[in-house]
C-alpha positions in Angstrom: 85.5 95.0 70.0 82.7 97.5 70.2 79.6 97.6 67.4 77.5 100.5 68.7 74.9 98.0 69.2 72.9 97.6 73.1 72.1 94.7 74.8 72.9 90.9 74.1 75.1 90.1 71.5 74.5 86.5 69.3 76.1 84.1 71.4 74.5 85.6 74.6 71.1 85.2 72.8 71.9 82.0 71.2 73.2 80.8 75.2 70.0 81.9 76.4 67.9 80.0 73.9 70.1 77.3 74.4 69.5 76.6 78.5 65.4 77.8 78.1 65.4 74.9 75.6 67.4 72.5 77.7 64.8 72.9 80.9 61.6 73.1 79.1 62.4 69.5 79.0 62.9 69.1 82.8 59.8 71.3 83.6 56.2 69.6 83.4 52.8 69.9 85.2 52.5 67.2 87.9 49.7 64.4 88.2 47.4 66.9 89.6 47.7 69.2 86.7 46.8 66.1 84.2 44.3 64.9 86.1 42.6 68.4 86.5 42.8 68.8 82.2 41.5 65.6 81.9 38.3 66.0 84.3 37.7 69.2 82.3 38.3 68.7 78.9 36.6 64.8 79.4 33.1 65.8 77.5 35.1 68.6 75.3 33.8 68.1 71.5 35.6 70.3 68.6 32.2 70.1 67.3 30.2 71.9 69.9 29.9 76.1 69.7 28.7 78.8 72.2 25.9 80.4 70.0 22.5 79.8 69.6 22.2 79.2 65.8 24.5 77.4 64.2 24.4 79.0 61.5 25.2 82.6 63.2 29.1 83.5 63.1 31.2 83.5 66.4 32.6 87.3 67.2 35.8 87.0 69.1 37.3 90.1 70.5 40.2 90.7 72.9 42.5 93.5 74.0 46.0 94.1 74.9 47.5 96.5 77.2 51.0 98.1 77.6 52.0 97.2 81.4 55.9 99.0 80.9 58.2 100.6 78.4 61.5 99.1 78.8 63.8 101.2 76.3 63.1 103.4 73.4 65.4 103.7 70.8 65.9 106.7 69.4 
């Protein structure tokens, strides 16, 4: 039975979901990885920002770039 529609239907989506959610619980970092977050976020306080003045409000800016069109519908 045919819809018109492209690409993965429900249950392929909902299979897909289904076995990324069943080995995000066999995939973790190993000791190295803890031990390496520990040693850097060790003297890490919430408190503490990067500016000068307290008082003076943190800009934040970031970017995002296209890397590759996959499909266009039109």
């Amino acid at each position: 039975m045919k819809t018109g529609r492209k690409g993965p239907g429900v249950t392929e989506s909902i299979k897909v979901f289904t076995v990324n959610v069943n080995w995000a619980g066999l995939v973790s970092g190993g000791s190295h990885e803890k031990r390496l977050l520990n040693n850097l976020l060790d003297s890490y306080n919430v408190l503490e920002r990067p500016v000068g003045n307290e008082s003076d409000p943190l800009v934040l800016s970031f970017g995002l770039t296209l890397m590759q069109i996959i499909d266009v519908g039109l």
